[in-house]
ROLOMI-660926 format. One record per residue (C-alpha): residue number from 1; chain; x, y, z. Coordinates in Angstrom, 3 decimals. Layout:
N
+------+-------+----------+----------+----------+
: resi : chain :       px :       py :       pz :
+------+-------+----------+----------+----------+
:  NUM :     A :        X :        Y :        Z :
...
+------+-------+----------+----------+----------+
//
This chain:
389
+------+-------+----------+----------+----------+
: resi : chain :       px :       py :       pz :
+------+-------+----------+----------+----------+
:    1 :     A :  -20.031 :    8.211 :   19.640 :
:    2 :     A :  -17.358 :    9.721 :   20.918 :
:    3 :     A :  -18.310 :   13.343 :   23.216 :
:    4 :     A :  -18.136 :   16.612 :   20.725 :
:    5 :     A :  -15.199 :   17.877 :   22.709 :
:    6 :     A :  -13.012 :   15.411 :   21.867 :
:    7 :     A :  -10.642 :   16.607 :   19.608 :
:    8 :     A :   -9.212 :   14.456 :   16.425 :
:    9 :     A :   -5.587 :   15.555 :   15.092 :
:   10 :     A :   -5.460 :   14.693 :   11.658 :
:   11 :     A :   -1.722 :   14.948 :    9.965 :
:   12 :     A :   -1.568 :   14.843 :    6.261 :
:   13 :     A :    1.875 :   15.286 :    4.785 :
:   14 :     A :    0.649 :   15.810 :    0.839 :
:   15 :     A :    3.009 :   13.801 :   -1.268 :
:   16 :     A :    1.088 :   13.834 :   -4.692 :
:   17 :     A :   -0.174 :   16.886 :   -5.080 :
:   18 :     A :   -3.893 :   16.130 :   -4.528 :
:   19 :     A :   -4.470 :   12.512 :   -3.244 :
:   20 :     A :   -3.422 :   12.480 :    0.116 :
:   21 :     A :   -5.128 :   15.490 :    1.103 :
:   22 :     A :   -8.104 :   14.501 :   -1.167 :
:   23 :     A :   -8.810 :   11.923 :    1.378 :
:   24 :     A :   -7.717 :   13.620 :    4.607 :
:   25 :     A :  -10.332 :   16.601 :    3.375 :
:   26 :     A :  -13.168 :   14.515 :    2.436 :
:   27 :     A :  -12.590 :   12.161 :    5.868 :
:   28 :     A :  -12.006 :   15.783 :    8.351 :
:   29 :     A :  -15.434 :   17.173 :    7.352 :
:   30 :     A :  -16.905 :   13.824 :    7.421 :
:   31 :     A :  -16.129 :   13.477 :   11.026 :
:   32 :     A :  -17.428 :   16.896 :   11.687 :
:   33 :     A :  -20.580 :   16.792 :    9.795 :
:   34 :     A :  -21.807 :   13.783 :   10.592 :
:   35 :     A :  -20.160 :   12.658 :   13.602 :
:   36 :     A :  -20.001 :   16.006 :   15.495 :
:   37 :     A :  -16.239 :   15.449 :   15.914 :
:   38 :     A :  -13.797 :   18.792 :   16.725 :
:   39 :     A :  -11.008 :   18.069 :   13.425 :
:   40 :     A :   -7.603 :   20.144 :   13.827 :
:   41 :     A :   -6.609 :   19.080 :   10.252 :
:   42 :     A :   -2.572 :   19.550 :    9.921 :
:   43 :     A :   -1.844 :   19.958 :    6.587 :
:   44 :     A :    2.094 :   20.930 :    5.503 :
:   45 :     A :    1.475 :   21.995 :    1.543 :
:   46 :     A :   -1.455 :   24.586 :    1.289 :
:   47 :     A :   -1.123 :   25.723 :   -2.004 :
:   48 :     A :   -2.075 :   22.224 :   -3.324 :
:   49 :     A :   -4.844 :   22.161 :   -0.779 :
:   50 :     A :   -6.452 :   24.800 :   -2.369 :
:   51 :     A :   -6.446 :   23.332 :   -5.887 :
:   52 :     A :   -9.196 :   20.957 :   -4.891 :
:   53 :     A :  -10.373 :   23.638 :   -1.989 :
:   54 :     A :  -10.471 :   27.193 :   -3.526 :
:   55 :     A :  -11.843 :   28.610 :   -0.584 :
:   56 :     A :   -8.484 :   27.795 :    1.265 :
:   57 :     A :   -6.357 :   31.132 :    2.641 :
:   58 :     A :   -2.453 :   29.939 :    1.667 :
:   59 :     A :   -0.971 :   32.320 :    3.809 :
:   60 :     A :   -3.071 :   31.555 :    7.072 :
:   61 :     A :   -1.680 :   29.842 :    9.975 :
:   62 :     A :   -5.005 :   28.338 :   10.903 :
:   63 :     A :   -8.637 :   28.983 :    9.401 :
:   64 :     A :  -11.846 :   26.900 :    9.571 :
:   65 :     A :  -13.846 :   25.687 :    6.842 :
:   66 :     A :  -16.822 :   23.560 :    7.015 :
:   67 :     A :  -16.484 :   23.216 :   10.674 :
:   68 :     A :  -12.522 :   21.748 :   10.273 :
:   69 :     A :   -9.912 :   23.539 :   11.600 :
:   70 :     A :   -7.357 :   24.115 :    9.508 :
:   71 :     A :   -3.683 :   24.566 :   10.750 :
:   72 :     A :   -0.683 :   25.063 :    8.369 :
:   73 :     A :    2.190 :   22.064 :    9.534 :
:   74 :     A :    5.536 :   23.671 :    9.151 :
:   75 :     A :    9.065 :   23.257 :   10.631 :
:   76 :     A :    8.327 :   25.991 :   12.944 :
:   77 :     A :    5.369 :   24.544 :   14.896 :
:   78 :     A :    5.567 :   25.066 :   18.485 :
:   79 :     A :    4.447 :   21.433 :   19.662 :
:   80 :     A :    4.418 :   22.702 :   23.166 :
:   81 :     A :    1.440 :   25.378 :   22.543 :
:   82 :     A :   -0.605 :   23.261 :   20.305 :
:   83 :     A :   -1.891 :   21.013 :   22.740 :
:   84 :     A :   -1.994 :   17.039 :   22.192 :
:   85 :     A :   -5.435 :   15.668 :   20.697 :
:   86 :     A :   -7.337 :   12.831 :   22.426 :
:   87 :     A :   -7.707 :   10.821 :   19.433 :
:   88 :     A :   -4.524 :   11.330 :   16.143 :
:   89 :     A :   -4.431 :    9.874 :   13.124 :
:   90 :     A :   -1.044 :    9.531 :   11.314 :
:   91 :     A :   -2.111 :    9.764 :    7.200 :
:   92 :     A :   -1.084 :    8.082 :    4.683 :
:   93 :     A :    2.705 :    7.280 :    5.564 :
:   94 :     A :    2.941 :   10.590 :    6.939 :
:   95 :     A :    5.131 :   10.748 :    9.893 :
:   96 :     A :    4.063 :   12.904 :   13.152 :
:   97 :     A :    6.399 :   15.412 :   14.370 :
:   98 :     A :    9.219 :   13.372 :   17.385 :
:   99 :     A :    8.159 :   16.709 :   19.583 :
:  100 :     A :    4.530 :   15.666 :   19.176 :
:  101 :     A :    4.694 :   12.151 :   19.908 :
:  102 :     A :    6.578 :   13.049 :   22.824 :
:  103 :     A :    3.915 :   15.073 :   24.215 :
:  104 :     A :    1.555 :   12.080 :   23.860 :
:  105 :     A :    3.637 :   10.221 :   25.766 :
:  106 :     A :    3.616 :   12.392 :   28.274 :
:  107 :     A :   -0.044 :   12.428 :   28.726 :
:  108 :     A :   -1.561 :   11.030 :   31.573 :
:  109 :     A :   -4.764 :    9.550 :   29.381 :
:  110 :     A :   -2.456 :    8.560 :   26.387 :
:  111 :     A :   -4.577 :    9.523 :   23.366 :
:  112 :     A :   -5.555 :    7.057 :   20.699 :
:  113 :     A :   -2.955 :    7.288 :   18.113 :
:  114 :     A :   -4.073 :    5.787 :   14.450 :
:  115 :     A :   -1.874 :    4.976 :   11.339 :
:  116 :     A :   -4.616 :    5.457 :    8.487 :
:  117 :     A :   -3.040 :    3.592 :    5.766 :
:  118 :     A :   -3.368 :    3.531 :    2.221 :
:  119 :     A :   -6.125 :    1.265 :    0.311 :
:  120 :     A :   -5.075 :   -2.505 :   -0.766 :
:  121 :     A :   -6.965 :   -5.354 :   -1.740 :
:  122 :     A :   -4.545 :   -7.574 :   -0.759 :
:  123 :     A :   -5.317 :  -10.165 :    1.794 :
:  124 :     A :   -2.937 :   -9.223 :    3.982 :
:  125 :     A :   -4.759 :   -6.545 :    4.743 :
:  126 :     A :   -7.895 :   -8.405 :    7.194 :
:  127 :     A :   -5.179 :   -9.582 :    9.346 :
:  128 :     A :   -2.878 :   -6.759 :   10.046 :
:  129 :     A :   -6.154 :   -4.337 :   10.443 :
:  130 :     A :   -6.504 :   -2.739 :   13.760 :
:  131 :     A :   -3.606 :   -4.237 :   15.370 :
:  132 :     A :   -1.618 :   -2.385 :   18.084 :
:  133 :     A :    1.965 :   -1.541 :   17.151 :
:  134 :     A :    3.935 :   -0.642 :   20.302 :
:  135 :     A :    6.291 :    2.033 :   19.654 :
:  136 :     A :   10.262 :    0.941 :   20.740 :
:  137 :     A :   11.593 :    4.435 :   21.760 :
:  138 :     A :    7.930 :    5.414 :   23.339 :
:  139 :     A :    5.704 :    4.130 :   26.137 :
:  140 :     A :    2.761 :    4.128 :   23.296 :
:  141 :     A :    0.728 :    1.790 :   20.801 :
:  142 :     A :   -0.149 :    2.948 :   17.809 :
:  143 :     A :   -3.289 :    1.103 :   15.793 :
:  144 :     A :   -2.926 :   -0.004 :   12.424 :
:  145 :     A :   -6.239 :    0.813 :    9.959 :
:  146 :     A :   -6.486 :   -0.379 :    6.899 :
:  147 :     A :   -9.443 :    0.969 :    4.423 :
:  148 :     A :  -10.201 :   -1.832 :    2.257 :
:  149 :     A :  -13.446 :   -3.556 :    0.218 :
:  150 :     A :  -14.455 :   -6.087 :    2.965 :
:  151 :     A :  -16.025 :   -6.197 :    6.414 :
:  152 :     A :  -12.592 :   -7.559 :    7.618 :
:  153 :     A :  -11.438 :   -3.799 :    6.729 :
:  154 :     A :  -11.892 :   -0.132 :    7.892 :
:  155 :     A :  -14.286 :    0.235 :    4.586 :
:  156 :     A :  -14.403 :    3.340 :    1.604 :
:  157 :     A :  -15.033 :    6.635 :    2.728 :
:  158 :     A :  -18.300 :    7.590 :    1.785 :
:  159 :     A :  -20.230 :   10.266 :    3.157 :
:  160 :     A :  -23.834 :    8.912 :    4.118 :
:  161 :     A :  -26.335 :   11.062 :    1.479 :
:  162 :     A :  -23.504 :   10.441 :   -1.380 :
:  163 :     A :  -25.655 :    7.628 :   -3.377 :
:  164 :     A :  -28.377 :    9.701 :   -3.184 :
:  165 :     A :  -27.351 :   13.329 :   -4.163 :
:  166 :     A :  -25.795 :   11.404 :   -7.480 :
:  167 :     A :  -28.726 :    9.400 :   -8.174 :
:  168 :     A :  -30.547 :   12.616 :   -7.787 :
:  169 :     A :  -28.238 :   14.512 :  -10.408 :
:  170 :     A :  -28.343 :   11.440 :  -12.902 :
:  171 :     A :  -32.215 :   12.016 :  -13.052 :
:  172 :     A :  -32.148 :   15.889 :  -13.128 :
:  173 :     A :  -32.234 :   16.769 :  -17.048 :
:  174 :     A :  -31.171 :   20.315 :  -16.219 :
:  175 :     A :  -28.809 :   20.147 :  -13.434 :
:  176 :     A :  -26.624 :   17.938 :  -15.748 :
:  177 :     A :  -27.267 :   20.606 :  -18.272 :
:  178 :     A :  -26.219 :   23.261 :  -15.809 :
:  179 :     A :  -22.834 :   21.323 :  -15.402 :
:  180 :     A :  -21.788 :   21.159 :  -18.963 :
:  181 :     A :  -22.442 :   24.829 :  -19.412 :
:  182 :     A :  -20.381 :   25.407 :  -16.255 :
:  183 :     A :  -17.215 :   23.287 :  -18.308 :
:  184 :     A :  -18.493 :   25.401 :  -21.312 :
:  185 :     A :  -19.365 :   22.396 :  -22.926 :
:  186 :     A :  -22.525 :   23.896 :  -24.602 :
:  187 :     A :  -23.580 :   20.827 :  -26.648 :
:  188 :     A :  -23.158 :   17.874 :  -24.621 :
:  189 :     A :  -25.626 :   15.879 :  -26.059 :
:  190 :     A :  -24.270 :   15.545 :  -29.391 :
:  191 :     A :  -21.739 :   12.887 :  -28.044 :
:  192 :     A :  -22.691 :    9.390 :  -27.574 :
:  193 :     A :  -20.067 :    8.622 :  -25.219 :
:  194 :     A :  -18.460 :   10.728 :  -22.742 :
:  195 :     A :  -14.808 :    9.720 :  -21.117 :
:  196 :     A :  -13.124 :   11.582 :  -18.326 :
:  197 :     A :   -9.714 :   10.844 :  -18.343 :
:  198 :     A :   -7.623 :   11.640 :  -15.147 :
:  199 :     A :   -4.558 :    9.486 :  -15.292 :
:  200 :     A :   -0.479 :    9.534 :  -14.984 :
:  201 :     A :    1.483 :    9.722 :  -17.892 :
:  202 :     A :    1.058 :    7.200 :  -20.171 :
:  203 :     A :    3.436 :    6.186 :  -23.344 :
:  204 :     A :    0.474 :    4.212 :  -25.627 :
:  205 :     A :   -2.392 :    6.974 :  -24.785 :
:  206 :     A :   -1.642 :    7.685 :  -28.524 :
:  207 :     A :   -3.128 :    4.470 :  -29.972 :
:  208 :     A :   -5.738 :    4.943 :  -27.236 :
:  209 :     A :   -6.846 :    8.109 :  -28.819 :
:  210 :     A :   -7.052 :    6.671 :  -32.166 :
:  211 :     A :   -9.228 :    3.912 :  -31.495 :
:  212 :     A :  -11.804 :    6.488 :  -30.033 :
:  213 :     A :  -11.272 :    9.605 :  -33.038 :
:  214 :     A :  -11.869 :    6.034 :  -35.492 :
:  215 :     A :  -14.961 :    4.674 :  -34.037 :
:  216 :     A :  -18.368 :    4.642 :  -34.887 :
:  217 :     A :  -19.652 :    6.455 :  -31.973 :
:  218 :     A :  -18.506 :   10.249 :  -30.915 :
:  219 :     A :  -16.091 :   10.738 :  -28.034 :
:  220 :     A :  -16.416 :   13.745 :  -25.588 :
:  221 :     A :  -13.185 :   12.814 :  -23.508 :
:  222 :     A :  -12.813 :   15.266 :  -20.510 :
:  223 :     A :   -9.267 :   15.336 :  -19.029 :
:  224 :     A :   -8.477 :   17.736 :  -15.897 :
:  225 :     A :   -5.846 :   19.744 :  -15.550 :
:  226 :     A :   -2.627 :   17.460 :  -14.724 :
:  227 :     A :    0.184 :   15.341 :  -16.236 :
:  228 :     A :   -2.003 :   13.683 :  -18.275 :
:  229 :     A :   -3.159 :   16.887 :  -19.630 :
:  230 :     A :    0.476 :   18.306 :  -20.315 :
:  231 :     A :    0.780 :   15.136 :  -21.984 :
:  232 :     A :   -1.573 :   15.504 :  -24.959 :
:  233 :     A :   -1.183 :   19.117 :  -25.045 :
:  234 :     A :    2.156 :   18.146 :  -26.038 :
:  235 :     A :    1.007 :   15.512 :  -28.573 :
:  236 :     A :   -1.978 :   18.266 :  -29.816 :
:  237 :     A :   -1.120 :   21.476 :  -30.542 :
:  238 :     A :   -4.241 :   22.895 :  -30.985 :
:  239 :     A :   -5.402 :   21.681 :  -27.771 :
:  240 :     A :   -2.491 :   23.695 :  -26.295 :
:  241 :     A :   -3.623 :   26.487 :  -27.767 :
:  242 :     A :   -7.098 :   26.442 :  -27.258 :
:  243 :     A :   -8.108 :   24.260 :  -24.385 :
:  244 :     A :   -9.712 :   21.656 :  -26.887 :
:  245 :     A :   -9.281 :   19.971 :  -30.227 :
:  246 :     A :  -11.599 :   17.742 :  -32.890 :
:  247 :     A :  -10.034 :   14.438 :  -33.686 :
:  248 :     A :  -11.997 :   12.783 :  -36.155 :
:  249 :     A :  -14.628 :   11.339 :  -34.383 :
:  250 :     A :  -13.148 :   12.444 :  -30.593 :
:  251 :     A :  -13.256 :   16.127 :  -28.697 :
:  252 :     A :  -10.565 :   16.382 :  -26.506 :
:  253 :     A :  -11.253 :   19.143 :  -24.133 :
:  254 :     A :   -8.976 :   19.975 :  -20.633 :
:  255 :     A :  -10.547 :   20.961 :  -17.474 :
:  256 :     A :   -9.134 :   23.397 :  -14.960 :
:  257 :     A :   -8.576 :   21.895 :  -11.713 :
:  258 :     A :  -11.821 :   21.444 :   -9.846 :
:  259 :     A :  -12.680 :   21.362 :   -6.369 :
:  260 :     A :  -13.794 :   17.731 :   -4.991 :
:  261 :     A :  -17.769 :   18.065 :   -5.140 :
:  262 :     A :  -17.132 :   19.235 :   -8.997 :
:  263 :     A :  -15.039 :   16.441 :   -9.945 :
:  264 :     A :  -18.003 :   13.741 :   -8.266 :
:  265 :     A :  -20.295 :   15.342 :  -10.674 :
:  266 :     A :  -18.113 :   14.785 :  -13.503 :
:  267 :     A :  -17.508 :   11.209 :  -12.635 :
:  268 :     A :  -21.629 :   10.825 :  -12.263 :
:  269 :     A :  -22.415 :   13.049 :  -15.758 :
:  270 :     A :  -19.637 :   10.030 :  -17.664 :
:  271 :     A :  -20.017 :    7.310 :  -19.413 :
:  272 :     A :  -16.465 :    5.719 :  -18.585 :
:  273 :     A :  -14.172 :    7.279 :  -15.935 :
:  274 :     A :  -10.361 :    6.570 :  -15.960 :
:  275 :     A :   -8.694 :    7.133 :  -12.452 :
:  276 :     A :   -5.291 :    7.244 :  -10.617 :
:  277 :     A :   -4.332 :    6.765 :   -7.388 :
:  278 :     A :   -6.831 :    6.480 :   -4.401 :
:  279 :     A :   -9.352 :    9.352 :   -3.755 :
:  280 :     A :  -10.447 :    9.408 :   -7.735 :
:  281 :     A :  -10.886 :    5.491 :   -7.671 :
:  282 :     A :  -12.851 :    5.352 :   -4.270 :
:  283 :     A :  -15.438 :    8.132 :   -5.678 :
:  284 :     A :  -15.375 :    5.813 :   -9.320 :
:  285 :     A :  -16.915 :    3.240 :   -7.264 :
:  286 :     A :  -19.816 :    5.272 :   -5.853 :
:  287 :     A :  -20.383 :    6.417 :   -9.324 :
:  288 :     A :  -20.909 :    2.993 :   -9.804 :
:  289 :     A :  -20.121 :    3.680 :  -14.414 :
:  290 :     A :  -17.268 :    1.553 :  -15.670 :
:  291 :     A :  -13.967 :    2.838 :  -14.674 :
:  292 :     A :  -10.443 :    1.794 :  -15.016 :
:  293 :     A :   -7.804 :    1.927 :  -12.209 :
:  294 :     A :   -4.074 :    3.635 :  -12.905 :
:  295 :     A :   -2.109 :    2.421 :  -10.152 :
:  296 :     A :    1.047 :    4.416 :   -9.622 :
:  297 :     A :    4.232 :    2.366 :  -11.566 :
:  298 :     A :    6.563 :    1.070 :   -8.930 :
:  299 :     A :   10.647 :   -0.314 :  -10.245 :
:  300 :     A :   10.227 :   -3.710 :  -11.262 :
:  301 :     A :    6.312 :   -4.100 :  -11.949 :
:  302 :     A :    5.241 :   -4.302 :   -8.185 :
:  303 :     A :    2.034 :   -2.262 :   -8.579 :
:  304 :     A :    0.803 :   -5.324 :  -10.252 :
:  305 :     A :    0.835 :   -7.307 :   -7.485 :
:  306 :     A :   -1.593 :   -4.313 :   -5.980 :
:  307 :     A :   -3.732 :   -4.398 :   -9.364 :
:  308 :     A :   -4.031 :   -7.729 :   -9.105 :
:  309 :     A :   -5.394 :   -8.171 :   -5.870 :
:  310 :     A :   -8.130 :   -5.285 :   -6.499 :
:  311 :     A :   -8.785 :   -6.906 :  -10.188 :
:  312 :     A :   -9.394 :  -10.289 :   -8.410 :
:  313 :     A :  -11.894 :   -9.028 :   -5.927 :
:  314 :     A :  -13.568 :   -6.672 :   -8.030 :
:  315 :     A :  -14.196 :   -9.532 :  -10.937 :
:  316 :     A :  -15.067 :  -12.383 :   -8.200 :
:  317 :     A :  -18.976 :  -12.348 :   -9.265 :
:  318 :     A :  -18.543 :  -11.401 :  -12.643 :
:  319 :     A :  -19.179 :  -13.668 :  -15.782 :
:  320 :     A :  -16.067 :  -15.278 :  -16.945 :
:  321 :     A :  -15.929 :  -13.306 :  -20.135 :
:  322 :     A :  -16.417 :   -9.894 :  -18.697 :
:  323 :     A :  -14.140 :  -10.671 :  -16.372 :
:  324 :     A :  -11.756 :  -11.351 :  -18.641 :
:  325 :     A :  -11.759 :   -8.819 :  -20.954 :
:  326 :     A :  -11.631 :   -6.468 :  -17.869 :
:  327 :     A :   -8.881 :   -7.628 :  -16.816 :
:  328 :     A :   -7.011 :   -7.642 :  -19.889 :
:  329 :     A :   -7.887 :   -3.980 :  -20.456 :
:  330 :     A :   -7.250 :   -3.039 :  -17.180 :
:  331 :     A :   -3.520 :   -4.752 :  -17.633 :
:  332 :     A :   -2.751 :   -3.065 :  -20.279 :
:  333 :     A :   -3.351 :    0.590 :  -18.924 :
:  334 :     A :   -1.201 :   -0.634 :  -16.112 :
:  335 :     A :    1.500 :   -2.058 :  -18.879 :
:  336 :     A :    1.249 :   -0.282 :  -21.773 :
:  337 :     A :    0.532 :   -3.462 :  -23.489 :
:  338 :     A :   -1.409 :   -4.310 :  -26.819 :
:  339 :     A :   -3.812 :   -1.210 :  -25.207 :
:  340 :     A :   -5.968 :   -0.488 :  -28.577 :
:  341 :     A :   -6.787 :   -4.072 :  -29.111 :
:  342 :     A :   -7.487 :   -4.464 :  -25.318 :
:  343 :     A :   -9.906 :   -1.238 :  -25.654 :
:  344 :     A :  -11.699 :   -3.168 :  -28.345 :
:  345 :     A :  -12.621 :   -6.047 :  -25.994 :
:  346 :     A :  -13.686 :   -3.524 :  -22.908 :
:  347 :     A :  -15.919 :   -1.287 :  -24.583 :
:  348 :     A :  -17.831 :   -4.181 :  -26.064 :
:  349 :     A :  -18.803 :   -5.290 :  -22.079 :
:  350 :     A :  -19.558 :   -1.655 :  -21.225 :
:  351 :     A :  -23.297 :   -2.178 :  -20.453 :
:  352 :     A :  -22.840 :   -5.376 :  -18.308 :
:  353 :     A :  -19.645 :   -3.694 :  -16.272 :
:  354 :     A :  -22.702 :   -0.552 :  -15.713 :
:  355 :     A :  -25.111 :   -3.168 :  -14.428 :
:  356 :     A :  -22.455 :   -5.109 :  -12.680 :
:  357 :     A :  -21.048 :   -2.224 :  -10.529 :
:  358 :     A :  -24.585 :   -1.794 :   -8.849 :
:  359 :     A :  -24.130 :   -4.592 :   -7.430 :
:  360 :     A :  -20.794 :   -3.843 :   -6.454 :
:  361 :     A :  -21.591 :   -0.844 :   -4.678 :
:  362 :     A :  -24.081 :   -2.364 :   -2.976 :
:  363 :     A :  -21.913 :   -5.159 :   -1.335 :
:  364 :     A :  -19.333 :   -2.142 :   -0.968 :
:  365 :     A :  -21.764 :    0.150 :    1.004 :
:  366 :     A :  -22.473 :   -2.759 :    3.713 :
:  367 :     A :  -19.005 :   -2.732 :    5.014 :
:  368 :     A :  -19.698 :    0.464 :    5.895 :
:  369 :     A :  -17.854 :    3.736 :    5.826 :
:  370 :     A :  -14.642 :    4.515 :    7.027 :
:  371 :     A :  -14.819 :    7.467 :    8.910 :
:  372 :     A :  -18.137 :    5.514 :   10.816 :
:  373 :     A :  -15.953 :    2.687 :   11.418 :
:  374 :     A :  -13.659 :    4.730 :   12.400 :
:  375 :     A :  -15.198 :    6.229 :   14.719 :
:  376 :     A :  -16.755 :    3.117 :   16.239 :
:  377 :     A :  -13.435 :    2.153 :   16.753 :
:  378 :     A :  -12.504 :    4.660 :   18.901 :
:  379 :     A :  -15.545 :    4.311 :   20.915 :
:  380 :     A :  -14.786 :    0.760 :   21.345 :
:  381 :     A :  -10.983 :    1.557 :   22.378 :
:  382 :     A :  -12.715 :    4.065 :   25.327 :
:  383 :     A :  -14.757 :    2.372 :   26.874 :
:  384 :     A :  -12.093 :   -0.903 :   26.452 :
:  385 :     A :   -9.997 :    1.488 :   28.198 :
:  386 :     A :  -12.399 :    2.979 :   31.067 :
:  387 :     A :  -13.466 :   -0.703 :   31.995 :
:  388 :     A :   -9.871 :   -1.511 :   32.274 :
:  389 :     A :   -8.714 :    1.901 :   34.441 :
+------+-------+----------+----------+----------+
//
């Protein structure tokens, strides 16, 4: 393990609102809780930090929470006062200040610099995975690490009691109790299924809707605050109005914004959970219920090609009909294609997807987590680099 005083430089430029720094959050206290590593997290938007962190000061130049230090990234950043980490990790396509990097060039002991990048299943991945990239216009390398769902990969951030504080909440009675009265949801229990429904825009959720407010069972769907939310409030007046509307055999209600540990439990206290991006589907897989994966739309279909790779490894052990209609569910979210008949198909293979995604976890949680492999790897890259001095 790398020594406590070793400081980490984290940069996360936030370029959707919440998923970026949902991961650069989760992965800074991580290291500091569990790995006794000194985080100088660099965020540049603070206002969206704070959606998902309330306790977050906007207007502070630098605060700590949780043991992170917290430093707002502007324009205006004095590079030369800051001091240059040991060990920096470039988020999520973010790009580190020229002023910076020239600093760590400058450094006798050239720190570690990381390019964190985002999650694929596709098999490029293994092979590109902490490779050096030598910088042209600096006397550097800079490490590729990929987060992924094999051992080949930098693994899923997951912090190490996570399996067991939800297990633990699934089997508490009144701590799930606790939580709907906290969404004043007061009678939770009269629904047979509950849906939380975080998601883009989508142009078919309409027929979506419909299948659920026609069905035999009743429908508590749960969507937080978000596009997705501004989308139905359009299509539901009443839901505008009041923060939730009766459909038939559906509730729609809207949830403010919540911060990150709130928005676990609401992915544990589900029956289904619908996710975008990359921080909401990493903590769908701890949750281990069925979920279903909005990739953000890219010209010309190539998400797919993303989708597909994920779909492909997720469904490898699965039986050949759940696999399928998985698949063809999951498609049409991503398409917009025949989605109501799709749905028809998926929540008939609900129970088996439930007892499937045990197993997946499982195989999941022996890659091991990212920031641990993380910081294995920089252990490695030390003492690679002391034997070699």
């Amino acid at each position: 393990m790398p020594d406590s005083a070793t400081r980490w430089d984290i940069f996360c430029a936030v370029i959707d609102n919440f998923g970026d720094i949902g991961i650069c959050w989760r992965l800074s206290r991580q290291l500091v809780q569990e790995h006794n590593v000194a985080v100088r997290l660099w965020v540049d938007d603070l206002q969206s930090f704070q959606r998902i962190c309330p306790q977050i000061d906007i207007h502070a130049e630098q605060q700590q929470l949780f043991g992170v230090n917290i430093v707002h990234w502007s324009s205006t950043t004095d590079w030369v006062q800051v001091g240059i980490a040991k060990v920096v990790i470039e988020a999520l396509a973010c790009t580190i200040p020229l002023a910076y990097q020239q600093h760590m060039a400058q450094e006798e002991h050239k720190p570690l610099w990381l390019n964190l990048e985002y999650l694929s299943a596709e098999e490029w991945v293994e092979g590109c995975h902490a490779l050096p990239s030598p910088q042209p216009h600096l006397p550097l390398d800079k490490y590729f690490f990929f987060p992924g769902f094999t051992a080949n990969t930098g693994g899923l951030l997951q912090e190490a009691t996570l399996q067991q504080q939800a297990e633990a909440f699934m089997q508490d009675a009144q701590a799930q109790q606790a939580f709907w009265q906290h969404l004043d949801v007061h009678n939770s229990a009269a629904f047979q299924q509950k849906i939380s429904l975080f998601g883009y825009d989508h142009p078919q959720l309409a027929s979506l809707l419909t299948c659920w407010q026609q069905a035999a069972k009743s429908t508590l769907c749960l969507v937080p605050e978000g596009v997705l939310a501004k989308q139905l409030s359009k299509l539901y007046p009443e839901l505008a109005k009041q923060g939730d509307c009766n459909l038939g055999n559906l509730r729609l209600k809207v949830l403010p914004f919540m911060p990150q540990d709130h928005y676990d439990k609401l992915l544990w206290a589900c029956d289904i959970n619908f996710v975008r991006g990359e921080d909401s589907i990493i903590r769908a897989h701890w949750a281990a219920k069925p979920f279903i994966w909005q990739i953000y739309r890219q010209a010309e279909q190539a998400h797919l090609e993303k989708l597909d790779a994920f779909v492909q490894r997720y469904t490898q052990l699965m039986p050949s009909d759940v696999a399928k209609a998985l698949t063809e569910f999951w498609r049409a979210w991503n398409t917009d294609n025949h989605l109501a008949q799709s749905w028809q198909k998926f929540s008939a293979i609900l129970l088996q997807i439930a007892e499937y995604n045990q197993l997946w976890r499982a195989e999941l949680t022996a890659n091991g987590d990212l920031a641990s492999n993380l910081v294995h790897f920089v252990e490695k890259k030390f003492i690679m680099r002391r034997n070699f001095s």
